[in-house]
VOLUM-176101 format. One record per atom (N, C-alpha, C, CB): x, y, z; residue in one letter. Coordinates in steps of 0.2 Angstrom, whole numbers, plus 5000, padded with zeros to 4 digits. Each point is the difference from the previous one (the first is absolute). Glycine has a CB too. Layout:
N
XYZA;...
END
This chain:
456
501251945010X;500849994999X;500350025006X;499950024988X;499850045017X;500450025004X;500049955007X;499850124994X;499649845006X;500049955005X;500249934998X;499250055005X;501049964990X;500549924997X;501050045002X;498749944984X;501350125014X;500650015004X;500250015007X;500150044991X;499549985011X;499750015010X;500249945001X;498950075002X;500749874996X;500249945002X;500749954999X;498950044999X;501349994995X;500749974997X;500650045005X;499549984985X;500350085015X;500650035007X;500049975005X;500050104999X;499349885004X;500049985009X;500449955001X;498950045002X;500849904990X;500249945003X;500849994998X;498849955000X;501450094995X;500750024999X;500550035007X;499450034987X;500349995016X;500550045007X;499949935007X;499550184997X;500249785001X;499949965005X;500249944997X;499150065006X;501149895000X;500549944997X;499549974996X;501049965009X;499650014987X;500749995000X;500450064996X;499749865001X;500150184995X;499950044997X;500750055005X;498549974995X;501050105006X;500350035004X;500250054996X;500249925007X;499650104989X;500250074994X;500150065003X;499449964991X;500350055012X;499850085004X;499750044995X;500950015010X;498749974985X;499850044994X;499450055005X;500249904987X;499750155008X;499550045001X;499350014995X;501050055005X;498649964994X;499550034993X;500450024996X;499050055005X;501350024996X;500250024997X;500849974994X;499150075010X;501349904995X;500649964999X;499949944993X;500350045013X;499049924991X;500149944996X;499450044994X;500549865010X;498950194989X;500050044994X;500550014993X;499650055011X;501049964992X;500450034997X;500649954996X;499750115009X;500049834992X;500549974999X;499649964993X;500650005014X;500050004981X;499849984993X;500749964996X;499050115000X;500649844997X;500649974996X;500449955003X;500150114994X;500749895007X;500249975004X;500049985004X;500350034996X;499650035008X;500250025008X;499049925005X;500750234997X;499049804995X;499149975004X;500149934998X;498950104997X;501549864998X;500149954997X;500449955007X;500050064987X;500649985015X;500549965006X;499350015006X;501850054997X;497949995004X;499549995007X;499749944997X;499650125005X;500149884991X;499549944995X;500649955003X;499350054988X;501249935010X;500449965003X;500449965003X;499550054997X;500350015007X;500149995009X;499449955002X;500650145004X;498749894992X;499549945002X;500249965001X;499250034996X;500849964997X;500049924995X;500749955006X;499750064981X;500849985021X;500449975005X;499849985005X;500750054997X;498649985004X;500049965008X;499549964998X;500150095010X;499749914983X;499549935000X;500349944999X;499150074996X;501449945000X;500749944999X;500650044998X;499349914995X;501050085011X;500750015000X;500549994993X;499749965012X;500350004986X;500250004992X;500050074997X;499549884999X;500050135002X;499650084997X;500450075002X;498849955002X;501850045003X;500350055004X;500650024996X;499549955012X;500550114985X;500750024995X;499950075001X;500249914991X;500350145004X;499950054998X;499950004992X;500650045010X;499049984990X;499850004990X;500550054996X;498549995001X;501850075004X;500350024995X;500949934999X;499250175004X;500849804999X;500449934997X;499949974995X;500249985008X;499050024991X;499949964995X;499750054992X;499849895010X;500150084983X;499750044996X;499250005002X;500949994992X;498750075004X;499450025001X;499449934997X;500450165000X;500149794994X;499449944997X;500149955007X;500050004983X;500749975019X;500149965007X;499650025005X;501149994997X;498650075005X;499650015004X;499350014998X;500850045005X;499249974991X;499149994999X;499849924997X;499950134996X;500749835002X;499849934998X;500049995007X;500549964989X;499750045018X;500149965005X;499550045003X;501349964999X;498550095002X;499350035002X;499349984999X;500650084999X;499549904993X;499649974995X;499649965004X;500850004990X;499749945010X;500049925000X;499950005010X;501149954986X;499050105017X;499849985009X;499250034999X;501450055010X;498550004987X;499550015000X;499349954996X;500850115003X;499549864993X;499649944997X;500049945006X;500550044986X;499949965018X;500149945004X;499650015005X;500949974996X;499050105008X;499650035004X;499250014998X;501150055004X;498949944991X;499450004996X;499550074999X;500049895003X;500550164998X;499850074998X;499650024996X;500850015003X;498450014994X;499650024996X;500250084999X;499049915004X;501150114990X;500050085001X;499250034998X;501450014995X;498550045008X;499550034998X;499750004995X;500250045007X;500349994990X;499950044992X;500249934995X;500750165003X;498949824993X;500149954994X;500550024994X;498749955003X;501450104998X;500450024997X;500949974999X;498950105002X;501249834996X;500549995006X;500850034995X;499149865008X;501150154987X;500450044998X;500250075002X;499749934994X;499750085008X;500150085005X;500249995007X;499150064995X;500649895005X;500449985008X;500749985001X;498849965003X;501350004993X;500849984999X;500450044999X;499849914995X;500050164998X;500450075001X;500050035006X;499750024988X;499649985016X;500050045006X;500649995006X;498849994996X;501049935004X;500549955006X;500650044998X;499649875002X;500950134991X;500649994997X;500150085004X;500049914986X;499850125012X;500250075000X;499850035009X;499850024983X;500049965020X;499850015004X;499250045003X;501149974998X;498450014997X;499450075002X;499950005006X;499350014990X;500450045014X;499649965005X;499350004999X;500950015006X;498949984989X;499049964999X;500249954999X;499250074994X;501449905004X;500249925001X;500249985006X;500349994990X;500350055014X;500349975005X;499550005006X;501250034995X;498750015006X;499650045005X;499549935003X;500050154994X;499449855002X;499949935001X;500049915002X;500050094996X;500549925001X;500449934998X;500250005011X;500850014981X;499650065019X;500349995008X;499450015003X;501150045001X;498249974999X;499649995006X;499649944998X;500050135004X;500149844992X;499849954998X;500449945006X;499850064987X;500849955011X;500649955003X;499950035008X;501149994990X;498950075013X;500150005005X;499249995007X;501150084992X;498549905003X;499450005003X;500049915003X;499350124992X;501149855001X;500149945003X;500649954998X;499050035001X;501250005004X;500949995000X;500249955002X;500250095003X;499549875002X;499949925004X;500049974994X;499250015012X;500149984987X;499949944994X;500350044996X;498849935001X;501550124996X;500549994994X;500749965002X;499550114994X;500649875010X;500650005004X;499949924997X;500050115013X;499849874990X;499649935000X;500049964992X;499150065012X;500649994983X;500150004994X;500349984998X;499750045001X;500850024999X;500749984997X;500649975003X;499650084994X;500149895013X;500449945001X;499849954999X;500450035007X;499149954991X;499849954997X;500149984992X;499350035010X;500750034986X;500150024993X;500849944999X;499250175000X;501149865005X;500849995000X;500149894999X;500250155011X;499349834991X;500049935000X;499449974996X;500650015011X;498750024988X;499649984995X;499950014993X;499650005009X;500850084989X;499949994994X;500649964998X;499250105000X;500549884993X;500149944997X;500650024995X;498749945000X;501950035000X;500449994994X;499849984994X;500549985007X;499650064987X;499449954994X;500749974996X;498750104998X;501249855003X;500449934995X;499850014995X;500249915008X;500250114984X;499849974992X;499849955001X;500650054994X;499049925003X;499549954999X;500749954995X;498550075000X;501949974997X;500449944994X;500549975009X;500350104980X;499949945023X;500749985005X;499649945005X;500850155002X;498449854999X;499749955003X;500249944999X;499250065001X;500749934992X;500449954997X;500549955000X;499750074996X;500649955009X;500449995003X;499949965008X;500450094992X;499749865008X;499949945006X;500250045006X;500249894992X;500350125009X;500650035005X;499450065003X;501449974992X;498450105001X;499750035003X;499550025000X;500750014999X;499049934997X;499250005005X;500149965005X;499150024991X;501349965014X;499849965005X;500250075006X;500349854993X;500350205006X;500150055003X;499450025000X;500950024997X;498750024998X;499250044998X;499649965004X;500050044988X;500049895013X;499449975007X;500250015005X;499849914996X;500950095004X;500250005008X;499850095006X;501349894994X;499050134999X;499850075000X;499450025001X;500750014993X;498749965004X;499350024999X;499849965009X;499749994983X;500649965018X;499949975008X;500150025005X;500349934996X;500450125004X;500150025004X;499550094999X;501349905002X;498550124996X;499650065001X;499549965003X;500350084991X;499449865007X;499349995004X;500149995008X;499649944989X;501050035013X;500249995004X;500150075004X;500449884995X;499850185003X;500050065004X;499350035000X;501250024996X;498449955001X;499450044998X;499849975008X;499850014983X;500049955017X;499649945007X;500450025004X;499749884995X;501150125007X;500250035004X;499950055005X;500349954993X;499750105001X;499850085001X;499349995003X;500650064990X;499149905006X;499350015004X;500049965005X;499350034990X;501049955012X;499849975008X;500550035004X;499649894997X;500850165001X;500450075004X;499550035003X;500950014992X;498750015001X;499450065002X;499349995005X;500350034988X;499849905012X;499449975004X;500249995007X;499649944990X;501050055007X;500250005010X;500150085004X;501049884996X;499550184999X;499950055002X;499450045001X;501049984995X;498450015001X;499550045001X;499549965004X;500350084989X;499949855017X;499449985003X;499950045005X;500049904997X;499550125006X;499850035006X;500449955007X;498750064994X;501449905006X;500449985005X;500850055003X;499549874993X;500350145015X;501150025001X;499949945004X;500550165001X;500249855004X;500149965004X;499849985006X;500550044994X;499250025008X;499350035007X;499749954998X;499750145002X;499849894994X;499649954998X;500049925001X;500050094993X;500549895003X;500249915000X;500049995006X;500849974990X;499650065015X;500349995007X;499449985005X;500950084997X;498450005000X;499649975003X;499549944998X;500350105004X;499649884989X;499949954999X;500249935002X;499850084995X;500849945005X;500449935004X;499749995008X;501350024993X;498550035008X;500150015011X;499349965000X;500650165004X;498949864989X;499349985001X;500049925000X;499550124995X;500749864998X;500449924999X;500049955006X;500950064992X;499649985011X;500249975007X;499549995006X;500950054997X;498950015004X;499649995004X;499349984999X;500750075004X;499149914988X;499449965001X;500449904998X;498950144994X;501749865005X;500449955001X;499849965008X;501150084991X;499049975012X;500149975007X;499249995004X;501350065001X;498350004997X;499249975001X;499749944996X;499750125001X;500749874992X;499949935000X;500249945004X;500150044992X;500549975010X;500349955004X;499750005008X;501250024993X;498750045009X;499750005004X;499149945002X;500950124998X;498949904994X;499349975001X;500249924996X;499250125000X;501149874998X;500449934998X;500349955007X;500650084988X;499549955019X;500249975003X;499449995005X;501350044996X;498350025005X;499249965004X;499649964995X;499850095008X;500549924987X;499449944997X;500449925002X;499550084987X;501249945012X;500249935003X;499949995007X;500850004992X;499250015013X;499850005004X;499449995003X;500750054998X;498849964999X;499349985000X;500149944996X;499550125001X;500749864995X;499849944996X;500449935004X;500050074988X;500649975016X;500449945002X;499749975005X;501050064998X;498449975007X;499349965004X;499849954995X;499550105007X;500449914989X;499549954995X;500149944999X;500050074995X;499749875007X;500449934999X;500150014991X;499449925012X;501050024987X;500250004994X;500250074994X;499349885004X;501150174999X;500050054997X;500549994994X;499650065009X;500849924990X;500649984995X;499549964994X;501249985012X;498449984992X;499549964993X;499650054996X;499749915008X;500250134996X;499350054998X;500450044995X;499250025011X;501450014992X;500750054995X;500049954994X;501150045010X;499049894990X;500149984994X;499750024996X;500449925003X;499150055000X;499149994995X;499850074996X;499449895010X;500750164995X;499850074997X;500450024994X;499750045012X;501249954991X;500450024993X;499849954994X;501250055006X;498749894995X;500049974993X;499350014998X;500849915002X;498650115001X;499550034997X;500150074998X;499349935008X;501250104995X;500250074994X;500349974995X;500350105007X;500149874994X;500549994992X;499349984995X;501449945005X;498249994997X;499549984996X;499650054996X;500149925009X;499850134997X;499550064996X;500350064994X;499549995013X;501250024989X;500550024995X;499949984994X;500750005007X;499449924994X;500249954995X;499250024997X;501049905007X;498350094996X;499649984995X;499950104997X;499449855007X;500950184995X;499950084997X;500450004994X;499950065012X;500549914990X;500650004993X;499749954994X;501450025008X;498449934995X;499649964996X;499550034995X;500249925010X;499450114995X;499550054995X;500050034997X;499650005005X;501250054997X;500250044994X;500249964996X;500350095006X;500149874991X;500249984997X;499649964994X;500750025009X;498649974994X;499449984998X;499950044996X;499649955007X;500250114996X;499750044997X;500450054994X;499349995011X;501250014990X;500750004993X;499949974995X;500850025006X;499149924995X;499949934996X;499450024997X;500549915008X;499050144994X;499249994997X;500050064997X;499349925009X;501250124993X;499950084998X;500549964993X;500050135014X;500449854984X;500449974994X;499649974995X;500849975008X;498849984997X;499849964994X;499350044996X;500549895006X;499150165000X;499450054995X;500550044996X;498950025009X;501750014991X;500550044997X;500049954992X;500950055012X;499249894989X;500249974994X;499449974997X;501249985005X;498249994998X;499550034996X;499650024996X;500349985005X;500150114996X;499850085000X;500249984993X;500250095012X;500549914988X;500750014995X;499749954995X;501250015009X;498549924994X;500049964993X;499250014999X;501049895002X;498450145000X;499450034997X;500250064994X;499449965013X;501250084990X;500150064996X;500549964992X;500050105013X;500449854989X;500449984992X;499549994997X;501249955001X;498150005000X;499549964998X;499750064997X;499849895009X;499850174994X;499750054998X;500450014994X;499750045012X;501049984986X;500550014997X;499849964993X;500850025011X;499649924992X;500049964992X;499350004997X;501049915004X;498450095000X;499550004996X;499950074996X;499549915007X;500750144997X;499950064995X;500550004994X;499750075010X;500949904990X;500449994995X;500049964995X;500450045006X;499049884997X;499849974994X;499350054997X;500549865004X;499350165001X;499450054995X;500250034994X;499550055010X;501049994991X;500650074996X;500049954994X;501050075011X;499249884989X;500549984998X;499649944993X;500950025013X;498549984990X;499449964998X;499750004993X;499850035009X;500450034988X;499950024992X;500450024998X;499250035000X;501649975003X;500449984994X;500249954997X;500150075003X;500349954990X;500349944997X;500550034998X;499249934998X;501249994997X;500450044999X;500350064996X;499949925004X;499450094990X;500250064998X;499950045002X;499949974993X;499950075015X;499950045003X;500550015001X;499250005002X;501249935001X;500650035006X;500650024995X;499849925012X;500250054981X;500550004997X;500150094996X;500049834999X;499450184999X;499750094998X;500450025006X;498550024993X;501349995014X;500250025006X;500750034999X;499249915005X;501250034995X;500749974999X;500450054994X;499649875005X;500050144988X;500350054995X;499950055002X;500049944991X;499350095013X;500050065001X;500650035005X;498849984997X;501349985008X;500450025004X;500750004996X;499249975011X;500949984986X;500950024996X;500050024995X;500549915003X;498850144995X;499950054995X;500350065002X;499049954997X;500650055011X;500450085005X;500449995002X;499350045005X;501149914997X;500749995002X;500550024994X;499749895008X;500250074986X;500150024993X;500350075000X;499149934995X;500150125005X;500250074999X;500550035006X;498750004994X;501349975014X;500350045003X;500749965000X;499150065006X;501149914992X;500549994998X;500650004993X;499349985010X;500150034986X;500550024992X;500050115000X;499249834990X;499850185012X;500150074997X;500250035006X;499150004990X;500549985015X;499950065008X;500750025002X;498849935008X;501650024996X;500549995005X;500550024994X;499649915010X;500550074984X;500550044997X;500150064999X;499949924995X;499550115004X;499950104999X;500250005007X;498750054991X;501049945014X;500050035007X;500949995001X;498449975006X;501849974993X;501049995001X;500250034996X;500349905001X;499550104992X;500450084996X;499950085004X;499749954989X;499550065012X;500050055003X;500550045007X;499049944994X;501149995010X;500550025004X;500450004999X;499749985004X;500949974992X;500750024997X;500050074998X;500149894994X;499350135001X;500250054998X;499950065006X;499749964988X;500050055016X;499850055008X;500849985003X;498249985004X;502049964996X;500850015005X;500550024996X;499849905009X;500150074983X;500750074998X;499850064999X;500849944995X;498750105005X;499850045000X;500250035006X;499349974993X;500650015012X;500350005007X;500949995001X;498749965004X;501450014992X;500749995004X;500450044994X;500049865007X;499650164988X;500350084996X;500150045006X;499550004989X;499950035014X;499950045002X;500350015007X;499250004991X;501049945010X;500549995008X;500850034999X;499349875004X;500850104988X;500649994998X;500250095001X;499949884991X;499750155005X;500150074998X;499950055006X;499649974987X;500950085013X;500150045004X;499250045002X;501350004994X;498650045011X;499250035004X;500050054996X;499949995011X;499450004985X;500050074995X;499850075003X;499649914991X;500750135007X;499650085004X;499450034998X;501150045000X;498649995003X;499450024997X;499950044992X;499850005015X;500650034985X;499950054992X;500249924997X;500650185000X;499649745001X;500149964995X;499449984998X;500949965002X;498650035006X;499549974999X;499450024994X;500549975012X;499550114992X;499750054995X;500250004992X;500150065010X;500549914988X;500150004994X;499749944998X;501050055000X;499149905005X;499549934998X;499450014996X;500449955010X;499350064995X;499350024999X;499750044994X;500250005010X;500250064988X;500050034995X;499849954995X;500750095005X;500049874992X;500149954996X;499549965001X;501050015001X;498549955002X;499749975002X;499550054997X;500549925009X;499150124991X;499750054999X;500050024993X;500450035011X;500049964984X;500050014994X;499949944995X;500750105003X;499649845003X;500049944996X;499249994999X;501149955006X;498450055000X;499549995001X;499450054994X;500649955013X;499750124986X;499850044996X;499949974993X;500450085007X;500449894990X;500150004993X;499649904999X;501550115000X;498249865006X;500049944998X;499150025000X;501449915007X;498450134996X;499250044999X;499850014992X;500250075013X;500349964985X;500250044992X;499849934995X;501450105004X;499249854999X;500149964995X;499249954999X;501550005002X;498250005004X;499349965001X;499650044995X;500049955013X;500150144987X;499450034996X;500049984993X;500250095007X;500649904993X;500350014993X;499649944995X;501550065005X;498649884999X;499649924999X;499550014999X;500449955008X;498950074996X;499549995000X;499850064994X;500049945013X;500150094985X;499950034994X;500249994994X;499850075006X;500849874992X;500349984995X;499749934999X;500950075002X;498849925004X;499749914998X;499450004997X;500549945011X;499350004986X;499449994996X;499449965004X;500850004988X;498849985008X;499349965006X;500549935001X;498350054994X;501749925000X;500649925003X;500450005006X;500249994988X;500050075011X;500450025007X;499849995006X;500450074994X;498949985005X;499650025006X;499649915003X;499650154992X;500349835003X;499849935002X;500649965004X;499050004990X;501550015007X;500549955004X;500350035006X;500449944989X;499450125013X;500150035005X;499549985007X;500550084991X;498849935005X;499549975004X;500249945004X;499250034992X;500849915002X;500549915001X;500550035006X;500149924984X;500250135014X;500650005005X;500050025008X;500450024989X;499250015009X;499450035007X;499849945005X;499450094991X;500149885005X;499749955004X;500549945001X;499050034996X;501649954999X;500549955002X;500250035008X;500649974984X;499650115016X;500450035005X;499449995008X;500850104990X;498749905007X;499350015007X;500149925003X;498950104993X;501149855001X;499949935001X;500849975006X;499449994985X;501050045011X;500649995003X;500050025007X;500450014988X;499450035014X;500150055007X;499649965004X;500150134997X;499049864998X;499849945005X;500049955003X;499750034997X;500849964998X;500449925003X;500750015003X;499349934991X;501050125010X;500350015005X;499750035006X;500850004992X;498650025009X;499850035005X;499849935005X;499650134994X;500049845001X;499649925002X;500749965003X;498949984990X;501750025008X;500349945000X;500350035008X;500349964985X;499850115016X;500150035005X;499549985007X;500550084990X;498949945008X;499649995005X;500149935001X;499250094998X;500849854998X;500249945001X;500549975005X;499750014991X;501050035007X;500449995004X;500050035007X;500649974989X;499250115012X;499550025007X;499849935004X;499450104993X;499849875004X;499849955002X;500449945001X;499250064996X;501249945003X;500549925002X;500350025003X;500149944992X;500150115008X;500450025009X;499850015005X;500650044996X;498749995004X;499750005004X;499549945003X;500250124996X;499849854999X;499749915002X;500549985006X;499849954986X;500950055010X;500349965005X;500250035006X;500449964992X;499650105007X;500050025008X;499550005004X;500850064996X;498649925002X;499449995002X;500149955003X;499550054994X;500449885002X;500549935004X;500750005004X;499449964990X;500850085008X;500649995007X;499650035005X;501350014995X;498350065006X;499750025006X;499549945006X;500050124991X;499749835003X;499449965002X;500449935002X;498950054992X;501849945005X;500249975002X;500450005009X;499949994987X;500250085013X;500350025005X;499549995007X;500850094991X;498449945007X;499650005004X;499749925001X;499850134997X;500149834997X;500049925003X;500349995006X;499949954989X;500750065010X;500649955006X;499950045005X;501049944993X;499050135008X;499750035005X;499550005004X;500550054994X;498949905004X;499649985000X;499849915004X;500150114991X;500249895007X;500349915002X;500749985000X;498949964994X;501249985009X;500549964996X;499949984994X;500449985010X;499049984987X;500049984996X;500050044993X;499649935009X;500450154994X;500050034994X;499250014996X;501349935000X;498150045003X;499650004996X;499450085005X;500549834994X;499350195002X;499450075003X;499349955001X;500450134990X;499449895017X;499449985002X;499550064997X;500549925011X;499050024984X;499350034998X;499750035005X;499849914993X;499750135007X;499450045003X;499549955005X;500150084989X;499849885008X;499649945002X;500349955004X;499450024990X;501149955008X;500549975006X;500150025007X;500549994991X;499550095008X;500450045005X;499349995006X;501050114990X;498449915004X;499550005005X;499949925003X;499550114993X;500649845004X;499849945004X;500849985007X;499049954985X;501450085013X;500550005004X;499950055006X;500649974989X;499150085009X;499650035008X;499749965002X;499850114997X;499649875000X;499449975003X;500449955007X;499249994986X;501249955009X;500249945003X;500550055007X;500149904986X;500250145012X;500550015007X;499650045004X;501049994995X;498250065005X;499950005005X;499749955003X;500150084997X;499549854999X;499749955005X;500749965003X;498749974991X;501850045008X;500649975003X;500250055006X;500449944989X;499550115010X;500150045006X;499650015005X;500550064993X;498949945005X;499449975007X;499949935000X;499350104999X;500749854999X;500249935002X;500850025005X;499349934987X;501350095012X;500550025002X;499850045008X;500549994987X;499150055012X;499750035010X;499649965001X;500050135001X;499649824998X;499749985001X;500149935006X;499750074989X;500949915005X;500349945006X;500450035006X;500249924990X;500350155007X;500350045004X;499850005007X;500050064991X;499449965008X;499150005006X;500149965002X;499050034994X;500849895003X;499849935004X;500849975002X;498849964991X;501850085008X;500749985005X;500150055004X;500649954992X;499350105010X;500050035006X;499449985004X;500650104996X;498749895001X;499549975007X;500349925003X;498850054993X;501449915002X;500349935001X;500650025006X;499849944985X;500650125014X;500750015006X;499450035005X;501650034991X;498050015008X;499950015008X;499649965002X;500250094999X;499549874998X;499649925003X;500549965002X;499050004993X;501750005006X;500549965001X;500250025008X;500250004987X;500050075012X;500350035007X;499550005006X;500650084993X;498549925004X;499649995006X;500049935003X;499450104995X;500649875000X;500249925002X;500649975006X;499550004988X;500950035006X;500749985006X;499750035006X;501250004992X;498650045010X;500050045006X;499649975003X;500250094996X;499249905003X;499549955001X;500349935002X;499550064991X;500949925007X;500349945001X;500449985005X;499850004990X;500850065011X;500350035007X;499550005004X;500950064996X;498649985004X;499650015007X;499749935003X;499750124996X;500149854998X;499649925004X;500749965003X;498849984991X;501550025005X;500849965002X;499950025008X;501050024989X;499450055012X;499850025007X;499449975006X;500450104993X;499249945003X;499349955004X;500149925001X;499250084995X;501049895001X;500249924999X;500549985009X;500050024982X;500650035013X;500549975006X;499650045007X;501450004992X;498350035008X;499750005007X;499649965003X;500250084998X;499549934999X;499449945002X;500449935001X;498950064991X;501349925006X;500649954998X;500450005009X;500250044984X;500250015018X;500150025006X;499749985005X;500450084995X;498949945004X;499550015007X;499649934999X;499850165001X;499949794993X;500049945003X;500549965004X;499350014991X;501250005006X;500649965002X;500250035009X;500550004985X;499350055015X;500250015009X;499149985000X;501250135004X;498349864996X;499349985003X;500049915000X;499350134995X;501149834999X;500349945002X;500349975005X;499950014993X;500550035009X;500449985003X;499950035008X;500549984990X;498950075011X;499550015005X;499949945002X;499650094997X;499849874997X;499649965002X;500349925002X;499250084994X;501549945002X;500549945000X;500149995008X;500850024986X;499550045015X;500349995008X;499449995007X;501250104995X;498349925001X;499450005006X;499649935000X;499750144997X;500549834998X;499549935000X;500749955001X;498750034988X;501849975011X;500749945002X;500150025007X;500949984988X;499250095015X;500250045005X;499650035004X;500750014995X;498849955008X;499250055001X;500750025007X;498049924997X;
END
């Protein structure tokens, strides 16, 4: 305890704070006086929060304490949570004490919280006022725009917390540039070197339309292979309905109709029961539990010596209704004793079949929410909504790794094909050269022999 107050002073004297408390000072401090420090927290975590309590009454401040602290998502230690609500009210501090080093350890993200609280938590609209065209079209627009803050905010936070500043970009831009210009640089002796070339503008063409071509037959192959990844998909899909309908003519193989039609009374036997005997007792049951309740809303807070009286009462009732069972069982005869038995087991019979009808209805809720889960996980799964089998999945491996090494393979045979290409062109420049020279030097040795044999 004494390093949970050590700590609530230090960070109390330092901003935004600024108390100049001591050990001793904030010690001493109980009731009101610990409640307005409490606060003073709750004001720096949302401004809203910023008053003097003695302005308001002591339930206005614990309803509005209540409800920040429910929104900040505050756990108390103690499960005891009526002790804690008296505690907060009156100020203890085994409650307050807490709560502020709780808040103050993390003050940021409560901060954050409850600005957020301020625009996400939800307005709850009566279900009967939805009804209303006008205001459920408000309640969409309403529900839209939070999503819209929600995405917002989070690309606030994605931008604020990237490791990027400005340095940085600047020098990333500097690097941009300057490998911008070693491009150009080497862009302009390749031209230069090509501009020797006879026919180099030919060769330009023929090279870009052999990229585009190659593009072209890449996309081609994807597109192929989409087309093939589809159709084993729909293969898969129509092996698995086939799988399907035979299992369901199997199922379905030995009946008839007097099976399905027993089937059919049994189930509007149980429907029957829960709707003539079940749901009626359980709708009474409640009626009777909410005026029971809205008596007891109506009527003033009873004091403890009432409750005590209650009890008593209850207490003698239960005594004199013990009396009258004695008084019974020693006045009744064996006829008796036997229609008590009957009554017994009518009562054992009865429970069983409210306990069964129970577990029933268990089981159908938990059906369905089973099926919405597997519904949810099909379409998560595919577009088509449908769960790949075990065995699929495995022949689906198989196939895509013989496509993925078929895939390096040709990989392989197009990079040997481009550098057998590059050695060629190169190749083919050099004899050019040789060509035009030799080309040169017969042509000056003709005309040696030209001028030596007309011109001796």
């Amino acid at each position: 305890m004494n390093d949970t107050v050590k700590f609530i002073v230090e960070k109390l004297n330092k901003e935004p704070f600024r108390k100049n408390l001591n050990f001793i000072s904030f010690d001493n401090l109980q009731g009101v006086n610990l409640l307005q420090l409490l606060n003073d927290i709750f004001g720096e975590i949302d401004p809203k929060q910023k008053c003097d309590i003695r302005d308001e009454g002591p339930d206005q401040t614990a309803i509005r304490m209540f409800n920040l602290l429910k929104v900040l998502k505050y756990k108390p230690s103690d499960e005891n949570v009526p002790q804690f609500r008296q505690g907060l009210v009156t100020g203890d501090k085994v409650v307050v004490h807490p709560i502020m080093k709780w808040c103050l350890e993390r003050l940021q993200e409560l901060k954050k919280r409850a600005y957020l609280a301020r625009f996400l938590v939800k307005l709850e609209v009566p279900p009967e006022f939805l009804s209303d065209p006008m205001v459920l079209e408000l309640n969409q627009q309403y529900e839209s725009l939070i999503g819209q803050f929600i995405e917002t905010h989070k690309n606030y936070d994605n931008l604020t917390s990237s490791q990027h500043t400005t340095a940085d970009l600047k020098h990333e831009i500097e690097q941009m540039e300057d490998e911008k210009e070693q491009i150009l640089k080497r862009l302009d002796r390749v031209k230069n070197r090509v501009s020797g070339v006879n026919n180099s503008s030919s060769m330009l063409e023929l090279s870009h339309s052999y990229r585009l071509e190659v593009e072209r037959e890449e996309k081609i192959n994807q597109q192929k292979a989409e087309l093939k990844s589809d159709i084993n998909q729909l293969d898969l899909k129509i092996d698995r309905l086939e799988k399907a309908l035979k299992e369901q003519q199997a199922s379905y193989h030995d009946l008839n109709a007097e099976t399905i039609v027993q089937k059919m009374e049994e189930e509007n036997r149980v429907n029957a029961y829960f709707v003539n005997e079940k749901f009626p007792k359980e709708i009474e049951a409640y009626r009777k539990k909410l005026k029971d309740c809205e008596e007891i809303g109506s009527k003033p807070a009873l004091t403890q010596a009432e409750i005590n009286d209650i009890r008593k009462k209850i207490d003698n009732v239960n005594r004199e209704v013990a009396q009258l069972i004695e008084k019974r069982d020693k006045n009744r005869d064996l006829s008796d004793e036997k229609l008590i038995m009957f009554r017994q087991q009518a009562i054992i019979i009865s429970r069983k079949k409210e306990q069964m009808a129970e577990n029933l209805k268990d089981l159908r809720l938990e059906q369905t929410n089973l099926e919405k889960q597997l519904k949810e996980k099909r379409k998560n799964m595919g577009e088509d909504g449908e769960m790949i089998k075990p065995e699929d999945f495995k022949r689906f491996v198989i196939k895509l790794r013989s496509k993925g090494n078929n895939y390096k393979s040709k990989r392989q045979e197009i990079a040997e094909l481009q550098a057998e290409f590059v050695t060629l062109k190169r190749t083919e420049e050099i004899i050019r050269k040789k060509f035009d020279s030799v080309k040169d030097h017969l042509v000056i040795r003709i005309n040696f022999f030209y001028t030596k044999i007309f011109f001796p």
